[in-house]
Structure formats: C-alpha cells, structure tokens
mmCIF file of the C-alpha atoms, coordinates in Angstrom:
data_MODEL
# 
_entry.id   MODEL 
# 
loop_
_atom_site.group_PDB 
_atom_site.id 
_atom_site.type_symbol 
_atom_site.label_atom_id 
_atom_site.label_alt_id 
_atom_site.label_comp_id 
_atom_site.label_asym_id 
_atom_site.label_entity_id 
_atom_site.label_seq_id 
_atom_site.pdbx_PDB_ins_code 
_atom_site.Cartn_x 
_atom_site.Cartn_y 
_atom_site.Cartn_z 
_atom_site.occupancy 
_atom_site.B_iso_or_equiv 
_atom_site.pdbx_formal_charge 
_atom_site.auth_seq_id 
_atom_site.auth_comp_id 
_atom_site.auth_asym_id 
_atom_site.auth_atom_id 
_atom_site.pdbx_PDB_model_num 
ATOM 1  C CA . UNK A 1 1  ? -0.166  2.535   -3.838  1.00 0.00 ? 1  UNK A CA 1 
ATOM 2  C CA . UNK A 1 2  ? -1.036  5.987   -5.054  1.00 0.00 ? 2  UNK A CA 1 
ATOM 3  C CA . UNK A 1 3  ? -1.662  7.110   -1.535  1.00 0.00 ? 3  UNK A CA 1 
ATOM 4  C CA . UNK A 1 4  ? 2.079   6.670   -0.862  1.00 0.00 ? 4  UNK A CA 1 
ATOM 5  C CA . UNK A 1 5  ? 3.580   7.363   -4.053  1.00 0.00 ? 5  UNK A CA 1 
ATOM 6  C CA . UNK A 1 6  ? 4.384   10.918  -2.765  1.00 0.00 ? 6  UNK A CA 1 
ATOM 7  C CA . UNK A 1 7  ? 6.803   9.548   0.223   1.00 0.00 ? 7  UNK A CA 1 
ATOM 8  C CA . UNK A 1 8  ? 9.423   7.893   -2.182  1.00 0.00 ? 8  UNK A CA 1 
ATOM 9  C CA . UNK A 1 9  ? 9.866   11.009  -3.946  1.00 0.00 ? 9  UNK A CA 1 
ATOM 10 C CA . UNK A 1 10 ? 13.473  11.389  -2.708  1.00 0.00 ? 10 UNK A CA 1 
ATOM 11 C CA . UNK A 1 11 ? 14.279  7.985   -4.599  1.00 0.00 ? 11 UNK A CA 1 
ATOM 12 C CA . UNK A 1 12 ? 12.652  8.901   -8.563  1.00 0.00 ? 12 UNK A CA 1 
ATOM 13 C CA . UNK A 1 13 ? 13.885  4.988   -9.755  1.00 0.00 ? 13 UNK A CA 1 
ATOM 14 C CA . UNK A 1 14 ? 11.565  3.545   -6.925  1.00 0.00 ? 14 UNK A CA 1 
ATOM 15 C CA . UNK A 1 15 ? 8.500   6.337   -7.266  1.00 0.00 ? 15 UNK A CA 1 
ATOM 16 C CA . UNK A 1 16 ? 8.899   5.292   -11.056 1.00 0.00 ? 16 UNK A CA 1 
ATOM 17 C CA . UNK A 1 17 ? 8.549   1.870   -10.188 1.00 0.00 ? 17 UNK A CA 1 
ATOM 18 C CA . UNK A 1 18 ? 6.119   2.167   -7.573  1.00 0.00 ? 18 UNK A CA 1 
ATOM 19 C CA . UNK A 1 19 ? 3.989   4.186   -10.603 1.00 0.00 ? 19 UNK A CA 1 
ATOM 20 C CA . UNK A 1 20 ? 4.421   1.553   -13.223 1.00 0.00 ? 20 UNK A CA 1 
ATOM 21 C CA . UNK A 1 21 ? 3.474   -1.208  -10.351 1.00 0.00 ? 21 UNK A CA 1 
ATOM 22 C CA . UNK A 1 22 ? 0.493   1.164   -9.835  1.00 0.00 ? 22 UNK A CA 1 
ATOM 23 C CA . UNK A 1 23 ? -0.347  1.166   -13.052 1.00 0.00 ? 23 UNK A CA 1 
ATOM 24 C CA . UNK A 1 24 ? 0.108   -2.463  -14.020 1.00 0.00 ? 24 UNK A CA 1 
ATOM 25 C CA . UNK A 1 25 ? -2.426  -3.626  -11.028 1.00 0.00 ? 25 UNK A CA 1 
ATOM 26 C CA . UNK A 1 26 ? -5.230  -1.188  -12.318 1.00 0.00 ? 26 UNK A CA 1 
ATOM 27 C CA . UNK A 1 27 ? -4.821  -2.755  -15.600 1.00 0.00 ? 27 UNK A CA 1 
ATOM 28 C CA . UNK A 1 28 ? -4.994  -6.321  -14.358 1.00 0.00 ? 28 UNK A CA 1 
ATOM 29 C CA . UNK A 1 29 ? -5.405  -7.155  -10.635 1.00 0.00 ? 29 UNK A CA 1 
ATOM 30 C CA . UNK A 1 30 ? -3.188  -10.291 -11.150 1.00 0.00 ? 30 UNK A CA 1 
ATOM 31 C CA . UNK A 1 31 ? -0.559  -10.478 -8.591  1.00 0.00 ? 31 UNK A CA 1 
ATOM 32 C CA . UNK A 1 32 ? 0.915   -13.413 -10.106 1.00 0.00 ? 32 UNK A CA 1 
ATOM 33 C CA . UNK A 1 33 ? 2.077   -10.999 -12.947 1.00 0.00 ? 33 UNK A CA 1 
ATOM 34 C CA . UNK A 1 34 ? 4.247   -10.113 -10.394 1.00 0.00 ? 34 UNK A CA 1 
ATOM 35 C CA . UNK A 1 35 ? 8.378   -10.544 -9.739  1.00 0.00 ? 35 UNK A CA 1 
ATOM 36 C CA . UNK A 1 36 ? 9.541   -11.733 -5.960  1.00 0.00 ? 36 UNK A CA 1 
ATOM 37 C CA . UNK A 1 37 ? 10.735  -8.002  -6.461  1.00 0.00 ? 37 UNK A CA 1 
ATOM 38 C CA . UNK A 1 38 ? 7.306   -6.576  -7.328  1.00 0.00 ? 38 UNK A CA 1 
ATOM 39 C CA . UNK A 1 39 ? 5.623   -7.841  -4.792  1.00 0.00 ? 39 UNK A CA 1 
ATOM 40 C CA . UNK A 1 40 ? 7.999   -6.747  -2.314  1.00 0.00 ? 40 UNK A CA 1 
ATOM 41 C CA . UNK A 1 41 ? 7.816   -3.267  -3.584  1.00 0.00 ? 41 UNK A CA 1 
ATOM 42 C CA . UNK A 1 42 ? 3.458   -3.299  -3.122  1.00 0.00 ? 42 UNK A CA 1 
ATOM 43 C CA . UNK A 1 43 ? 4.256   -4.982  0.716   1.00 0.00 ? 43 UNK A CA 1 
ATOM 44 C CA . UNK A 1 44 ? 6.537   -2.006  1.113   1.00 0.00 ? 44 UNK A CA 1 
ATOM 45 C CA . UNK A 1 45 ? 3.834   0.706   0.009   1.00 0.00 ? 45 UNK A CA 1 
ATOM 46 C CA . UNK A 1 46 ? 0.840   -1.054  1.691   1.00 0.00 ? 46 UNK A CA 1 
ATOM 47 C CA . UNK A 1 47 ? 3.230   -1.268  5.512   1.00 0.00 ? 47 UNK A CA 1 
ATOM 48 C CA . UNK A 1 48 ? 4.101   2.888   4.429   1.00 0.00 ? 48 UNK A CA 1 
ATOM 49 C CA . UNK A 1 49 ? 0.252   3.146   3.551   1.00 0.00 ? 49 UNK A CA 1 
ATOM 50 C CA . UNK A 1 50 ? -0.837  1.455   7.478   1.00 0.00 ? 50 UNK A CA 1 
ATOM 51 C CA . UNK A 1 51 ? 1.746   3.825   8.894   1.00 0.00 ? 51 UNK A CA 1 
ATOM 52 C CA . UNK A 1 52 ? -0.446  6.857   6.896   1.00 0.00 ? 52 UNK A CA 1 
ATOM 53 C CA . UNK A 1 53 ? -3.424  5.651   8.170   1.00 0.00 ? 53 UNK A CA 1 
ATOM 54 C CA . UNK A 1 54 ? -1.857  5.295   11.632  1.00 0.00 ? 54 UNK A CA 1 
ATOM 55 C CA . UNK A 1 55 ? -1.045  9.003   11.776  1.00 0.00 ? 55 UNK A CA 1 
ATOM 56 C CA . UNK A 1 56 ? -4.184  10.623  10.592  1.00 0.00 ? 56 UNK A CA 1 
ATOM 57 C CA . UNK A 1 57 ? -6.844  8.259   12.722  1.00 0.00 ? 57 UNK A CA 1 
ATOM 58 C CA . UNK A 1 58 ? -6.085  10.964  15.709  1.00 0.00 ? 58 UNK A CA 1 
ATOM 59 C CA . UNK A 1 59 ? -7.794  13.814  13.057  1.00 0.00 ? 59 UNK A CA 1 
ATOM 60 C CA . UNK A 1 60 ? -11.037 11.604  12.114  1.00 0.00 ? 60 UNK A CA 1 
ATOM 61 C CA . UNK A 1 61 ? -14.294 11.727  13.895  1.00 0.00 ? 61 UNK A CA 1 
ATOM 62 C CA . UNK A 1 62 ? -15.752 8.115   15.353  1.00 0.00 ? 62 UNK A CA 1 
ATOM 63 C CA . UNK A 1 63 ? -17.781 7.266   12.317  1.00 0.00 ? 63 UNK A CA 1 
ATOM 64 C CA . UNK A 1 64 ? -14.518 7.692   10.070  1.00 0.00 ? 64 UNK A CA 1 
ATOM 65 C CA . UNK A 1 65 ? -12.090 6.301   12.598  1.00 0.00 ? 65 UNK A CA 1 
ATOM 66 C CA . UNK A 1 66 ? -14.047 2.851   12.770  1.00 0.00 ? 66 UNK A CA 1 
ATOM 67 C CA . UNK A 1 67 ? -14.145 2.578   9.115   1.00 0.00 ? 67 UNK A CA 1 
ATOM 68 C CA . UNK A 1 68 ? -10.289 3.598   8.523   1.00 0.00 ? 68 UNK A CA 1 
ATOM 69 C CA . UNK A 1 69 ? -9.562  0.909   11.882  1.00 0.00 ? 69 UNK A CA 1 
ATOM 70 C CA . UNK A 1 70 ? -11.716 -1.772  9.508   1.00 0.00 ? 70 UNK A CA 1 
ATOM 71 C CA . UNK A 1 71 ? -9.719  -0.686  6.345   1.00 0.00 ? 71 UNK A CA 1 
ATOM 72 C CA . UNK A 1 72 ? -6.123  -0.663  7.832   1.00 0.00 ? 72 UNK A CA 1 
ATOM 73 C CA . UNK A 1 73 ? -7.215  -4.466  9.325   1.00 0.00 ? 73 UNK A CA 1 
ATOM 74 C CA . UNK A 1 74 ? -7.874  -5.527  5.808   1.00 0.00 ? 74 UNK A CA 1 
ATOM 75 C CA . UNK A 1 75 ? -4.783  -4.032  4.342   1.00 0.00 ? 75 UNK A CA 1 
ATOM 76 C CA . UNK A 1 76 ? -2.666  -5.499  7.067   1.00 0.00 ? 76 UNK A CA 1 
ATOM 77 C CA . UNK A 1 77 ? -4.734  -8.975  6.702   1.00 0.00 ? 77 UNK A CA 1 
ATOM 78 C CA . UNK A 1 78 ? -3.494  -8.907  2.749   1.00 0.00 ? 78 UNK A CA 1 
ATOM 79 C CA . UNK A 1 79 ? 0.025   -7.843  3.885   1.00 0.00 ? 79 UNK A CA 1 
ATOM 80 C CA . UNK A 1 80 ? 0.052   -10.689 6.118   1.00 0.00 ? 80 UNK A CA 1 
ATOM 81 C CA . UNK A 1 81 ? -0.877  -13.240 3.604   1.00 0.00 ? 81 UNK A CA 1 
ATOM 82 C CA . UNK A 1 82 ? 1.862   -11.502 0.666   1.00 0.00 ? 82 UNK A CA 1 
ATOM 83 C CA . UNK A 1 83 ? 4.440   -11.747 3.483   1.00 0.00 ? 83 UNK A CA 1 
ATOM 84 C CA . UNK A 1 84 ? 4.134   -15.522 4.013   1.00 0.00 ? 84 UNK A CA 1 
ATOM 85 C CA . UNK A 1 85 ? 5.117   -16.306 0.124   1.00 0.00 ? 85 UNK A CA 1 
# 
C-alpha cells in the first residue's frame, strides 16, 4: 500500500486513509479488522499497485522481471480471493 500511496495524492481524505489502512495492517495483519469499505480501499491500492508493476517490468532485466511476473501473480491471486467476499 505504501508503494501507491503517492498516486492518490490529488485526493488527501483517501491518501489519509490509505495511510491509516497502511498503518493498521503493519500493526496487525488481520483483515477481518477490516470494514466492507476498508477492504475495498486495500483491493483498490493492490489493482493501482499491479498496474505499477505492469509499467516498470519493460525497465527490469530477466532475473528481476521473472521475480516481479511471480510477485504481481501473487498479488493478483490475493486480489482475486478479497474480490469474491
């Protein structure tokens, strides 16, 4: 979430919220502390947070490219999964 904390800087309510989210999750990794609102609001940064990794695989060399394509599967398997509640 801290990766795309930066892109909602136009909207300070949401970065604020995205921040105390943030926050919150490093605390306790509980997402049933969670509101329905929440958890929309972490599906929202981790699609923004694929799209990041989408646009900087063309700079990384193969080594790094095959680990980001393994990391933005698992992020998009957990968005998956949050998306079906």
């Amino acid at each position: 979430m801290n990766d795309v904390q930066n892109e909602y800087a136009p909207d300070r309510f949401l970065q604020l919220r995205v921040n105390s989210i943030s926050q919150t999750l490093s605390e306790n990794p509980s997402l049933y502390q969670f509101t329905s609102e929440d958890l929309d609001i972490i599906c929202m940064c981790m699609h923004d947070a694929l799209e990041l990794l989408d646009t900087v695989k063309s700079e990384l060399e193969p080594g790094d490219l095959l680990e980001c394509q393994r990391f933005s599967e698992e992020v998009g398997d957990i968005l998956a999964l949050l998306q079906k509640q």
